[in-house]
VOPAGU-2260 file (C-alpha; in pm, 1 decimal, decimal comma):
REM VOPAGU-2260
SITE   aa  ch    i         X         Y         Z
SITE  UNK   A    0       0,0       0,0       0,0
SITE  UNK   A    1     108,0     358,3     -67,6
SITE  UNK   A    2     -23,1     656,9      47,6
SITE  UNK   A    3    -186,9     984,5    -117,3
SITE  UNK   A    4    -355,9    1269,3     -17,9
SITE  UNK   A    5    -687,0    1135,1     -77,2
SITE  UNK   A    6    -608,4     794,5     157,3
SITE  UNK   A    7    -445,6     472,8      74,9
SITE  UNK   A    8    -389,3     304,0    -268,1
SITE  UNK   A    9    -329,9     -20,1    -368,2
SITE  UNK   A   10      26,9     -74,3    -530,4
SITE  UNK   A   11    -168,2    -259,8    -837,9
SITE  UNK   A   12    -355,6      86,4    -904,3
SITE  UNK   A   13     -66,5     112,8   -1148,4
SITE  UNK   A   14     -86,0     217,4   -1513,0
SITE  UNK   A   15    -234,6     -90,6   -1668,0
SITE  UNK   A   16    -468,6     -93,0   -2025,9
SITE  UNK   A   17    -790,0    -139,1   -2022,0
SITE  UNK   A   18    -843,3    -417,4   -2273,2
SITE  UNK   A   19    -865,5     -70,5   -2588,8
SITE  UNK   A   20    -618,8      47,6   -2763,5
SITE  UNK   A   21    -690,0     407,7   -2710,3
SITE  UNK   A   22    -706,8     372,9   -2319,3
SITE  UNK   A   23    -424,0     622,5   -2170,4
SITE  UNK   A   24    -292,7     566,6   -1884,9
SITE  UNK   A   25    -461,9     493,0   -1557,9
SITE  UNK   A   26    -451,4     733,4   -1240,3
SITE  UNK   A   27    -433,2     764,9    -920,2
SITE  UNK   A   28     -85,7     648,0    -918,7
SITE  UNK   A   29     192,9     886,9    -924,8
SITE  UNK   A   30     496,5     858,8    -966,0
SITE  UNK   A   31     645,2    1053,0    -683,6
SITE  UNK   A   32     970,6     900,5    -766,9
SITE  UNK   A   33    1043,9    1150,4   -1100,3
SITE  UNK   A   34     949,6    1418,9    -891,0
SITE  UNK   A   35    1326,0    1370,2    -692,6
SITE  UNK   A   36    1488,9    1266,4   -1019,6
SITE  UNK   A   37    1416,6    1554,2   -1157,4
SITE  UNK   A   38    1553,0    1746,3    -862,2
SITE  UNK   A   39    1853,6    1552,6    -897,7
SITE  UNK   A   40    1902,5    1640,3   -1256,7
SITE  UNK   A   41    1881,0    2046,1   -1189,1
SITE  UNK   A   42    2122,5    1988,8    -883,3
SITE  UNK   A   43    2348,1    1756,3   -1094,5
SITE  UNK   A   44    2335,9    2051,4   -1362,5
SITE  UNK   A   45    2361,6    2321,2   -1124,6
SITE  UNK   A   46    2658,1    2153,0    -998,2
SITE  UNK   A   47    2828,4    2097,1   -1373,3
SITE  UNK   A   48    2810,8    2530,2   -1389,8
SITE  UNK   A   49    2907,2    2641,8   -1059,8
SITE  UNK   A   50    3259,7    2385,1    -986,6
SITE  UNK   A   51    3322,0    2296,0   -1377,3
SITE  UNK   A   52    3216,0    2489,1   -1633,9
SITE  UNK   A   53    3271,9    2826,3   -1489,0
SITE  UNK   A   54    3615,1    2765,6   -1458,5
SITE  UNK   A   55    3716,0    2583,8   -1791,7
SITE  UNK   A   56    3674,7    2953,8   -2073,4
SITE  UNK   A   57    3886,1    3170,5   -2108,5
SITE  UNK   A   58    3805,7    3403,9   -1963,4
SITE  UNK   A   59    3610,9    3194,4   -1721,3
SITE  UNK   A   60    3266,5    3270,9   -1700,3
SITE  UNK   A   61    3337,8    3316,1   -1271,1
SITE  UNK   A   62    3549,2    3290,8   -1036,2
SITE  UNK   A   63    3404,1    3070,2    -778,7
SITE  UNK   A   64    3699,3    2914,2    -630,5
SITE  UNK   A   65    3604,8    2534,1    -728,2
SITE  UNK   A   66    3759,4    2332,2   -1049,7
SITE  UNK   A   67    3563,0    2022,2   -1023,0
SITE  UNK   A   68    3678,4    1852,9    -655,4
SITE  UNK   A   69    3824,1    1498,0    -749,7
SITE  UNK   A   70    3646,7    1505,9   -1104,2
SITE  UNK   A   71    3292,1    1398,2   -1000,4
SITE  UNK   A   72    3061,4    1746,7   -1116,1
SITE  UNK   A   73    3193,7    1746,6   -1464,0
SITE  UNK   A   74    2943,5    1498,2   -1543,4
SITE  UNK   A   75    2694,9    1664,5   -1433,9
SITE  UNK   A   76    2600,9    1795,6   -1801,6
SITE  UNK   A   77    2400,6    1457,7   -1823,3
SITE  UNK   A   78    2157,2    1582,1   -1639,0
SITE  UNK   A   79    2029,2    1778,4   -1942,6
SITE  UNK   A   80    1972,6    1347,8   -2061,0
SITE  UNK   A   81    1804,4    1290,8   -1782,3
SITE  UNK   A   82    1568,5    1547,4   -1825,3
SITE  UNK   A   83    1478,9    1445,9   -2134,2
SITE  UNK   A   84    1342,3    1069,4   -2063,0
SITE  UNK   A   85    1203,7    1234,9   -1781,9
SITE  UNK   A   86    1020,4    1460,2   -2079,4
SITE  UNK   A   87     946,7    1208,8   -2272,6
SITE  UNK   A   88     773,0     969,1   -1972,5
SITE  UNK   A   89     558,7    1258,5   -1806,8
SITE  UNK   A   90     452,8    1394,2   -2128,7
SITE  UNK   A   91     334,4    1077,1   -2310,0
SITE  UNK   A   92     134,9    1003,0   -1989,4
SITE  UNK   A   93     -17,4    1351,8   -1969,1
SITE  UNK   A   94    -138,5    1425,2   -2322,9
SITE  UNK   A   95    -283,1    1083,2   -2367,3
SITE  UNK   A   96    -650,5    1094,9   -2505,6
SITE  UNK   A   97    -619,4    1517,6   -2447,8
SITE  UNK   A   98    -731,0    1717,9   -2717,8
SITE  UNK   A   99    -462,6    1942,7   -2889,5
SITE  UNK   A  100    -616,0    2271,1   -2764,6
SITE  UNK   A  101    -580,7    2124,7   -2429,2
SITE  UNK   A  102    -261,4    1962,3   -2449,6
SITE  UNK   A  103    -120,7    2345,7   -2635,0
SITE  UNK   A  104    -281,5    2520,5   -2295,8
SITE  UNK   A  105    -129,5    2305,8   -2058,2
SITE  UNK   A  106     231,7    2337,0   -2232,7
SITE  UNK   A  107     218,6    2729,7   -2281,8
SITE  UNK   A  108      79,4    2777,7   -1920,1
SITE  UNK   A  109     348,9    2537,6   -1751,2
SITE  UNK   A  110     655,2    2656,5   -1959,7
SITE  UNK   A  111     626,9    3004,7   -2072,6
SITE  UNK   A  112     520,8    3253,2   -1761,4
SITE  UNK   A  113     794,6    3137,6   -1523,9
SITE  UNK   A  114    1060,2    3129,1   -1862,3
SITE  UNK   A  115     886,7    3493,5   -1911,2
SITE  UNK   A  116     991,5    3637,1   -1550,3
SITE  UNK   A  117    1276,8    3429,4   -1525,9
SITE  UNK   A  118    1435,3    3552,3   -1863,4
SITE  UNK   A  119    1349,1    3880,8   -1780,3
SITE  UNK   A  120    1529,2    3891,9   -1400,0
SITE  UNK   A  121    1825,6    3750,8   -1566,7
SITE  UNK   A  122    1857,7    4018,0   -1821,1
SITE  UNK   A  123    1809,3    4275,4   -1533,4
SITE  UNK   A  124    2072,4    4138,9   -1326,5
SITE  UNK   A  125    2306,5    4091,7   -1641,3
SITE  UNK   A  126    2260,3    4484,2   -1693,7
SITE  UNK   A  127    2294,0    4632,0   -1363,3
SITE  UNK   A  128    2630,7    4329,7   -1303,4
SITE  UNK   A  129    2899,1    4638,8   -1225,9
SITE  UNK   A  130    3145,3    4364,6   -1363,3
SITE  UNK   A  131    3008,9    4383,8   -1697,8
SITE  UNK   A  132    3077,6    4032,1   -1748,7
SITE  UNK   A  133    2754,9    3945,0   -1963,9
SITE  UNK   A  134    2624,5    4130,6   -2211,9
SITE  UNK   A  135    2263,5    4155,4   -2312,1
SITE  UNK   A  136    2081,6    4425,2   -2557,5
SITE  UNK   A  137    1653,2    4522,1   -2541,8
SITE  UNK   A  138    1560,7    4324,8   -2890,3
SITE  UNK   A  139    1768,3    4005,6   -2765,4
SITE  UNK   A  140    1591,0    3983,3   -2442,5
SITE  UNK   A  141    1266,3    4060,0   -2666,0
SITE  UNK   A  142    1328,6    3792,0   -2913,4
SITE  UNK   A  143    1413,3    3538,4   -2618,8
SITE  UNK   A  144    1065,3    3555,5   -2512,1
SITE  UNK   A  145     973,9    3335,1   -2805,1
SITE  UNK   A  146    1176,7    3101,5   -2619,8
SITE  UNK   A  147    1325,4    3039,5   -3020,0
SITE  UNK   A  148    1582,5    3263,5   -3047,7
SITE  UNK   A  149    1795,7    2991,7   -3249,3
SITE  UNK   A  150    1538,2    3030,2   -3491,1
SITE  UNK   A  151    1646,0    3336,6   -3577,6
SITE  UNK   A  152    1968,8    3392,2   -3526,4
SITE  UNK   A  153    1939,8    3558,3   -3174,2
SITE  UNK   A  154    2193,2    3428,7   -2895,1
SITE  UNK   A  155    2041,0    3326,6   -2584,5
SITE  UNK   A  156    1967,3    3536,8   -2253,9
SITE  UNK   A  157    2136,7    3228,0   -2064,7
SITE  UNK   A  158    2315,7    2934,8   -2231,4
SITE  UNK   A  159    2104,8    2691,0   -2025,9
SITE  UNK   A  160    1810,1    2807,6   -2220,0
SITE  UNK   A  161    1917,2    2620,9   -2508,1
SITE  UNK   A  162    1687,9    2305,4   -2433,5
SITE  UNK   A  163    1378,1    2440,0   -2406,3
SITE  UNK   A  164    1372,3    2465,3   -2775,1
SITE  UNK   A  165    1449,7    2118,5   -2785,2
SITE  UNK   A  166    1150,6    2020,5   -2580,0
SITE  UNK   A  167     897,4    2258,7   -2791,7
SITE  UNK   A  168    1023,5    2079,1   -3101,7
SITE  UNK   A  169     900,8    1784,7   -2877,8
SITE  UNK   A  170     600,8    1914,9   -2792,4
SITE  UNK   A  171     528,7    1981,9   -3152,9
SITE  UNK   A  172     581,9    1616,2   -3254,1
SITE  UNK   A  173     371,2    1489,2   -2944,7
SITE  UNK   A  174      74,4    1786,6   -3043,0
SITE  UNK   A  175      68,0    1552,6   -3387,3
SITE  UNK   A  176     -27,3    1270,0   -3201,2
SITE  UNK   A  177    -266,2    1427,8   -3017,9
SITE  UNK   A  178    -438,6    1554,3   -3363,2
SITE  UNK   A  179    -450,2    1237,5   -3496,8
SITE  UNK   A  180    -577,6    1053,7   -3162,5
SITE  UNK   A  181    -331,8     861,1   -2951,7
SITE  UNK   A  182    -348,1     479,6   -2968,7
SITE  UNK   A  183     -77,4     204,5   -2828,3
SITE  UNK   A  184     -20,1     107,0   -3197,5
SITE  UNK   A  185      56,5     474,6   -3324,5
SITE  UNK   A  186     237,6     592,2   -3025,3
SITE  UNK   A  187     474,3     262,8   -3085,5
SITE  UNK   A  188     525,5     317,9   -3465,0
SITE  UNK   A  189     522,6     707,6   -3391,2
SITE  UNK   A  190     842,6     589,5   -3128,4
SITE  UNK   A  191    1004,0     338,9   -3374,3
SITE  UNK   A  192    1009,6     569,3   -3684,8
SITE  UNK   A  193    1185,5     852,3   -3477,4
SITE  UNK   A  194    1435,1     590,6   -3384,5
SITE  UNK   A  195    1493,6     463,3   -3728,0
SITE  UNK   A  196    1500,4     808,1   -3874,7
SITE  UNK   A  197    1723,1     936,9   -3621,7
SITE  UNK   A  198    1985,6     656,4   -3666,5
SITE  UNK   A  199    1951,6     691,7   -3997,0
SITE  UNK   A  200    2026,2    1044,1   -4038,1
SITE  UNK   A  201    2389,2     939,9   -3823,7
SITE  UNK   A  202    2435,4     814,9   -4195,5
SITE  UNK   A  203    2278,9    1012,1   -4471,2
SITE  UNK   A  204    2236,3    1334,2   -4320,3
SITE  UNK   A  205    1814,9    1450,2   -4321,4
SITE  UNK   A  206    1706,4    1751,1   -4469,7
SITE  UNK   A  207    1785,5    2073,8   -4260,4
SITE  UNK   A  208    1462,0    2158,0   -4157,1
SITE  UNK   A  209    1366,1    1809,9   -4100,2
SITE  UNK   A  210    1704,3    1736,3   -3914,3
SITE  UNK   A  211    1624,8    2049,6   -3693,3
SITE  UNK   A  212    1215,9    1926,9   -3616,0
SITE  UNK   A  213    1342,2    1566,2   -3568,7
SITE  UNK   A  214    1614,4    1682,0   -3305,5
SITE  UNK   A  215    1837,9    1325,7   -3408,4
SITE  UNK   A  216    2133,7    1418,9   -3172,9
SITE  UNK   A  217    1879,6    1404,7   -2842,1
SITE  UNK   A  218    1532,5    1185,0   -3002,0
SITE  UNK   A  219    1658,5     884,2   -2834,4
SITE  UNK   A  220    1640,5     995,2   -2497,6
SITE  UNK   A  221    1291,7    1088,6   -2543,3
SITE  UNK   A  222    1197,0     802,2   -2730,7
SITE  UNK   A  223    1313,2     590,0   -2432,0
SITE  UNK   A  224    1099,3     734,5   -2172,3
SITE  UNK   A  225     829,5     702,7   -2422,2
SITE  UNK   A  226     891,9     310,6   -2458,8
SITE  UNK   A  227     921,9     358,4   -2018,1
SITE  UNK   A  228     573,1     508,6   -2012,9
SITE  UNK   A  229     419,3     237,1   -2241,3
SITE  UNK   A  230     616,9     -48,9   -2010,1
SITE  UNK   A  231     481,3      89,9   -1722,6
SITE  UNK   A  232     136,1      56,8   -1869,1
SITE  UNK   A  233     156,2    -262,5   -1989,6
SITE  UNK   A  234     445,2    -449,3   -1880,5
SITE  UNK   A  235     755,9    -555,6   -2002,2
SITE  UNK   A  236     653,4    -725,0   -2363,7
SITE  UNK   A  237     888,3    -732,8   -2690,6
SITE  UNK   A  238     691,2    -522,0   -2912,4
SITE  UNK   A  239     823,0    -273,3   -2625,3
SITE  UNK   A  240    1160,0    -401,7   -2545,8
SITE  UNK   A  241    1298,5    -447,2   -2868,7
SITE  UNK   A  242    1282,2    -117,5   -2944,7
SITE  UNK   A  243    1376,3      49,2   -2641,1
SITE  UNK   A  244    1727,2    -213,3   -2617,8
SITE  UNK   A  245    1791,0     -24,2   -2932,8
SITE  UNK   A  246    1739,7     311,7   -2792,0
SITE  UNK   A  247    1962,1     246,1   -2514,6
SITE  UNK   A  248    2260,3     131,5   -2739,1
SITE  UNK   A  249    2178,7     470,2   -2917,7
SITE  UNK   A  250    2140,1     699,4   -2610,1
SITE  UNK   A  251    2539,3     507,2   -2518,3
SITE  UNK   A  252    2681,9     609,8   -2865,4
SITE  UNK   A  253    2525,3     991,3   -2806,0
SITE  UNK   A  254    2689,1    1019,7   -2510,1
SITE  UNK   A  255    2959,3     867,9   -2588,8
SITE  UNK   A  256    3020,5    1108,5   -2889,1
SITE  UNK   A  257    2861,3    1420,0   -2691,6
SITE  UNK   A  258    3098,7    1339,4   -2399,1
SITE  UNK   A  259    3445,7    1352,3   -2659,8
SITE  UNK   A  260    3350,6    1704,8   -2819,3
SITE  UNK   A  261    3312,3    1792,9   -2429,2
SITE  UNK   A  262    3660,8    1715,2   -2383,9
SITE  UNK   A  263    3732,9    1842,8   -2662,0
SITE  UNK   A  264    3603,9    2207,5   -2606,7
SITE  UNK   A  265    3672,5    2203,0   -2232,9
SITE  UNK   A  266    4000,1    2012,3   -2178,4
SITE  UNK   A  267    3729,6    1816,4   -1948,9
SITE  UNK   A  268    3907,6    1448,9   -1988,7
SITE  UNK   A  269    3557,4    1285,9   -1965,1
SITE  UNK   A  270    3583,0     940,4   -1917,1
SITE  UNK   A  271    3346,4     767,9   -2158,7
SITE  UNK   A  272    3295,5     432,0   -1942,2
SITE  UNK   A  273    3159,3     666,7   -1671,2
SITE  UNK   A  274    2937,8     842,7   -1899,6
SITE  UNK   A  275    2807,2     486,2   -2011,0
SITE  UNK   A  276    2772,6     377,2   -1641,0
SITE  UNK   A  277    2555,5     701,3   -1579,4
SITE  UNK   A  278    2334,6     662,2   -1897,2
SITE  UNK   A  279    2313,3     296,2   -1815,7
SITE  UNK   A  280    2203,1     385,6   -1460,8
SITE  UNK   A  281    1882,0     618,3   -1595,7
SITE  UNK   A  282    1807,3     337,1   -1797,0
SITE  UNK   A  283    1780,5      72,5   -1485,2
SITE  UNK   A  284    1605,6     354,8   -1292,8
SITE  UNK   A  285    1334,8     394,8   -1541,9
SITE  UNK   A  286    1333,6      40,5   -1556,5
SITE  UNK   A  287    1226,4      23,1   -1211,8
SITE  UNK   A  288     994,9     296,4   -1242,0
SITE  UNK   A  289     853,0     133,3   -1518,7
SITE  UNK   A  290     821,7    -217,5   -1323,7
SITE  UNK   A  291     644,8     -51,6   -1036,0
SITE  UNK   A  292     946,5    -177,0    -816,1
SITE  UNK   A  293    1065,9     126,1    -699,9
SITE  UNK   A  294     817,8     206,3    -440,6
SITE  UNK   A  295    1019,1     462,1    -209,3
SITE  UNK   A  296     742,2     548,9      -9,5
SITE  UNK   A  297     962,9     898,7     151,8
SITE  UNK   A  298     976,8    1019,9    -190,3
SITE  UNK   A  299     593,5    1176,3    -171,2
SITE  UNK   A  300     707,6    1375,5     151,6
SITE  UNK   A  301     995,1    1541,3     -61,0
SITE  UNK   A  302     757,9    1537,7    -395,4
SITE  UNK   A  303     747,3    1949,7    -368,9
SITE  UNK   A  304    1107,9    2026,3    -387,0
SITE  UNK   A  305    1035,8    1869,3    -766,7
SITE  UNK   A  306     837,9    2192,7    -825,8
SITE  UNK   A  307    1104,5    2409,2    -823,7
SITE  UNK   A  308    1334,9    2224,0   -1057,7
SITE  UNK   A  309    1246,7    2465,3   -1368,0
SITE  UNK   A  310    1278,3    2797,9   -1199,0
SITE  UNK   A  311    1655,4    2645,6   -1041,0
SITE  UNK   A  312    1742,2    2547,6   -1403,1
SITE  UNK   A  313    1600,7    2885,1   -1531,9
SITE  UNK   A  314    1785,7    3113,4   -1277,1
SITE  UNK   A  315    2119,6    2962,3   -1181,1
SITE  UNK   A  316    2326,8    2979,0   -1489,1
SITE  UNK   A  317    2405,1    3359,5   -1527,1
SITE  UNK   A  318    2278,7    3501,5   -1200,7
SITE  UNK   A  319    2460,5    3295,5   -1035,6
SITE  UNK   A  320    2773,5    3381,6   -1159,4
SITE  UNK   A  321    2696,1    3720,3   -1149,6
SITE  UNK   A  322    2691,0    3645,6    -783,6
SITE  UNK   A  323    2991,9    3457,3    -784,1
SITE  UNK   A  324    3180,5    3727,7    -970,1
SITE  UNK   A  325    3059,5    3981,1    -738,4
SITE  UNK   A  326    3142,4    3780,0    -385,3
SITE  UNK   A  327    3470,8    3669,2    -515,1
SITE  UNK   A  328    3761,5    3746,0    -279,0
SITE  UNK   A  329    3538,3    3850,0      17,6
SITE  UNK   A  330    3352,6    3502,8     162,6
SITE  UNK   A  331    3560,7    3195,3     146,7
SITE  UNK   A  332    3429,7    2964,7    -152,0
SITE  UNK   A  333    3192,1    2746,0      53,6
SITE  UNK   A  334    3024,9    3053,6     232,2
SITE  UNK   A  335    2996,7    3220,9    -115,0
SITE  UNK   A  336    2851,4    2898,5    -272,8
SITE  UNK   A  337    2595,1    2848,0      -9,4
SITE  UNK   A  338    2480,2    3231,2     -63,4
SITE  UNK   A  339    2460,2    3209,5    -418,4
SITE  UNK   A  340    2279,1    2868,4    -396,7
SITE  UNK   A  341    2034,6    2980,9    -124,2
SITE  UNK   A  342    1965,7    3312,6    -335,3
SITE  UNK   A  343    1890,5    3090,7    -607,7
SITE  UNK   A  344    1628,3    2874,5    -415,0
SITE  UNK   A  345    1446,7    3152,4    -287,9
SITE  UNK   A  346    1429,9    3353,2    -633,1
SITE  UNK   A  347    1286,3    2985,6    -793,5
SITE  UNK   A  348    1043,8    2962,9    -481,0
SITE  UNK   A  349     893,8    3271,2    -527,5
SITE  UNK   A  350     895,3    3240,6    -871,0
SITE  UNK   A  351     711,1    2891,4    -817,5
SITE  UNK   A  352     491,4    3039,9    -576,3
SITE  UNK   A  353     413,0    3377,3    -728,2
SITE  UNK   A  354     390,9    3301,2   -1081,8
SITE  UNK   A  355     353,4    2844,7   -1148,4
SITE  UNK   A  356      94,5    2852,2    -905,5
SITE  UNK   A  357     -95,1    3205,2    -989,6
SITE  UNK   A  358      -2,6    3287,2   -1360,8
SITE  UNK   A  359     -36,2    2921,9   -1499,9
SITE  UNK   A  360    -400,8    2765,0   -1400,6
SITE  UNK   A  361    -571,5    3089,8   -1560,4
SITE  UNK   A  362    -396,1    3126,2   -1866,2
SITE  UNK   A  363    -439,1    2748,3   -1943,8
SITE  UNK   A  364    -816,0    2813,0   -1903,4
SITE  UNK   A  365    -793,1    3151,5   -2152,9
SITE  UNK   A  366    -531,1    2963,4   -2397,7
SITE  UNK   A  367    -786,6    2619,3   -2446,5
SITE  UNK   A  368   -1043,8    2880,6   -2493,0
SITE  UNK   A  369    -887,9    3104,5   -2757,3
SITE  UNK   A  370    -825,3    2746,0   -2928,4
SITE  UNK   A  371   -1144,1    2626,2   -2866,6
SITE  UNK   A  372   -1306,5    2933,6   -2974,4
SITE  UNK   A  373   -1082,9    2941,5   -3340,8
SITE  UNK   A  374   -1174,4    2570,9   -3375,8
SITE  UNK   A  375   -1511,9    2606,3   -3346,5
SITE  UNK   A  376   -1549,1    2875,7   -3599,4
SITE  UNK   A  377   -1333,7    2719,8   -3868,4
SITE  UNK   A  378   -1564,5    2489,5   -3818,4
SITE  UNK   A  379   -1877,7    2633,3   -3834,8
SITE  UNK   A  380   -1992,5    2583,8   -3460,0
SITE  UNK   A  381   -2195,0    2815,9   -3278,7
SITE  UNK   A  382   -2214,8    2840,4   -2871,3
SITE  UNK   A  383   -2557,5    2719,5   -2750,3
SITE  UNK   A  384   -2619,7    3081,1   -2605,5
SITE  UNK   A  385   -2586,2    3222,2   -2940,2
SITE  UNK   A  386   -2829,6    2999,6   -3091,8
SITE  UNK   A  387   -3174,8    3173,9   -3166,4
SITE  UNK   A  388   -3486,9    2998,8   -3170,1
SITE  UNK   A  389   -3561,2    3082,7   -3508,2
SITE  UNK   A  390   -3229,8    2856,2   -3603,6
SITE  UNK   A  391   -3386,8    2548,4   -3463,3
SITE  UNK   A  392   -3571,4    2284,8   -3642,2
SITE  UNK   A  393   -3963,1    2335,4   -3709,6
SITE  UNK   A  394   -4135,3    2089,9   -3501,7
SITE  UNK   A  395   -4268,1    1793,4   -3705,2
SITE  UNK   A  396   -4512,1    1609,8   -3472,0
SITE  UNK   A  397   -4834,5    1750,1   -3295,4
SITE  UNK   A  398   -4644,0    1691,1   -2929,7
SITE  UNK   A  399   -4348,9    1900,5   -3037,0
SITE  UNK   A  400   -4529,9    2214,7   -3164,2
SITE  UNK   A  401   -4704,4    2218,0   -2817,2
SITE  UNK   A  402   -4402,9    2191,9   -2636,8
SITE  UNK   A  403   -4192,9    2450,1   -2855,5
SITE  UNK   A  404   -4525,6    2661,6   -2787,7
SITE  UNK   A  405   -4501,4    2644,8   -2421,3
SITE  UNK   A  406   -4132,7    2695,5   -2429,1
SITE  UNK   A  407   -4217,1    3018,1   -2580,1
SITE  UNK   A  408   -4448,4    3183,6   -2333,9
């Protein structure tokens, strides 16, 4: 048995089908569990900036007194991997059987309010920096509120923000599904002719704009916490395996490769058999996960620190060593770090608090409308309230013309 708020579950109220092939996953089980990995990733990222990669340009991006203690934080980059099975579990689950206007709301409500404030606090503190040590102009801070400035030819804000245009190129491929209607069968050939593509493109290079849609270099760790969320559905069964064995020997040759031009640009000396071990590990978490083995029952009290894992990873980069660069040489480096750190917390809290929880509920509501609304006209549908009564059918029968009289009175 596992607890939730609403009283005791039983451990088999897992995500099982339901005998169609449409079914999406069951509830109430949560998976408390992804909640703290995904802490772990934004710490394990956080931690990659602050004693690594600050130190490794030239000139460094901050002086904050650490260069990687006994070569552990370097690796923390892989969080960014992490994050994305994480992506690719939680979203299949959520948008299953959604309509698109819904799934659209959900996704501009969760991602772009705190991104908006967060983006925006950055470039502030990047200005008013007396160090001058980023640099940041009015239309580049306007064009980063697409949250696309890649697209056109804009450099990021912050450096970190460079996934989030990987996950809305996600999105987009996940909003397709949704228009079409999710089923097990199409969400598994959707999955296995990503893969394919994706490997294939390692060989004869796709199209550009297709290469840039299809995201090749990162699809496999998405497509594996796809195959995760179907597992955890239905069990462990080849149609499911099969595909996801291949994914994992993918996700080890990514990493593999992504880990060499690391070491390449940073003088990092990554060792690729550790990088393997740590992909290999998110793989037999997630296998776990998806086994309904990993019952940690402590994980539900600590749940809530998940909820600020997007502002940390939206705030820490450039602030942070804003803050660095302006405590250097007067706290020792541990007092500093735990400053800039707790500053960091308290800016994501409130921005959780003030802006997740406020901002995003009501502007879901407004976006699904707005989509509802243009649906419904390009399709010729009226509201009921707008409906006149000279619109409706003429009563046919004797009954019905004495009813429509009296319903006119």
């Amino acid at each position: 048995m596992s607890a939730t708020p609403q009283g005791p579950v039983k451990e088999h109220a897992r995500l099982r089908p339901s005998g169609s092939d449409t079914a999406g996953p069951a509830r109430p089980h949560r998976f408390h569990e992804l909640d703290l990995l995904r802490l772990v990733a934004a710490l394990a990222v956080v931690a990659f900036h602050y004693t690594f990669r600050a130190s490794v340009s030239h000139p460094v991006l901050a002086e904050t007194g650490f260069h990687d203690p006994h070569g552990i934080f370097r690796y923390g980059y892989l969080g960014v991997d992490l994050f994305f099975v994480i992506s690719g579990f939680v979203i299949l689950n959520s948008s299953w059987n959604k309509p698109a206007s819904s799934f659209v709301a959900s996704r501009v409500a969760r991602l772009y309010p705190a991104f908006w404030v967060a983006c925006t606090i950055t470039a502030l503190v990047i200005v008013l920096d007396p160090n001058e040590r980023f640099g940041v102009s009015f239309g580049q801070w306007l064009v980063n509120l697409t949250m696309a400035p890649d697209l056109f030819g804009v450099n990021q804000v912050d450096g970190v923000y460079w996934t989030l245009l990987v996950e809305l190129k996600f999105y987009a491929l996940i909003l397709v599904l949704c228009l079409i209607r999710m089923t097990r069968t199409r969400v598994l050939a959707f999955a296995i002719g990503w893969l394919a593509v994706s490997i294939w493109h390692s060989l004869v290079p796709l199209p550009s704009l297709l290469s840039q849609l299809l995201i090749p270099d990162w699809s496999a760790f998405f497509i594996a916490g796809i195959l995760f969320a179907l597992i955890a559905r239905e069990g462990w069964q080849p149609r499911y395996t099969a595909p996801l064995a291949i994914a994992y020997v993918w996700c080890l040759h990514l990493a593999a490769q992504f880990a060499d031009g690391q070491s390449q640009s940073y003088g990092g000396n990554l060792r690729t058999g550790t990088v393997l071990a740590i992909v290999t590990a998110i793989f037999v978490i997630f296998g776990l996960i998806s086994s309904h083995k990993l019952h940690a029952r402590w994980t539900a009290k600590v749940a809530f620190l998940g909820a600020l894992t997007y502002p940390v990873y939206l705030l820490h980069q450039n602030i942070g060593f804003v803050l660095f660069g302006l405590g250097h040489g007067h706290l020792g480096k541990w007092p500093l770090a735990a400053l800039v750190l707790a500053t960091v917390l308290s800016l994501s809290w409130a921005l959780h608090v003030l802006v997740e929880r406020r901002v995003g509920p009501p502007l879901s509501r407004w976006v699904r409308g707005r989509l509802t609304s243009i649906r419904d006209a390009l399709a010729g549908v009226r509201p009921m309230d707008e409906i006149r009564h000279s619109d409706l059918p003429l009563a046919s029968t004797p009954a019905a013309k004495q009813f429509a009289d009296a319903s006119t009175r």
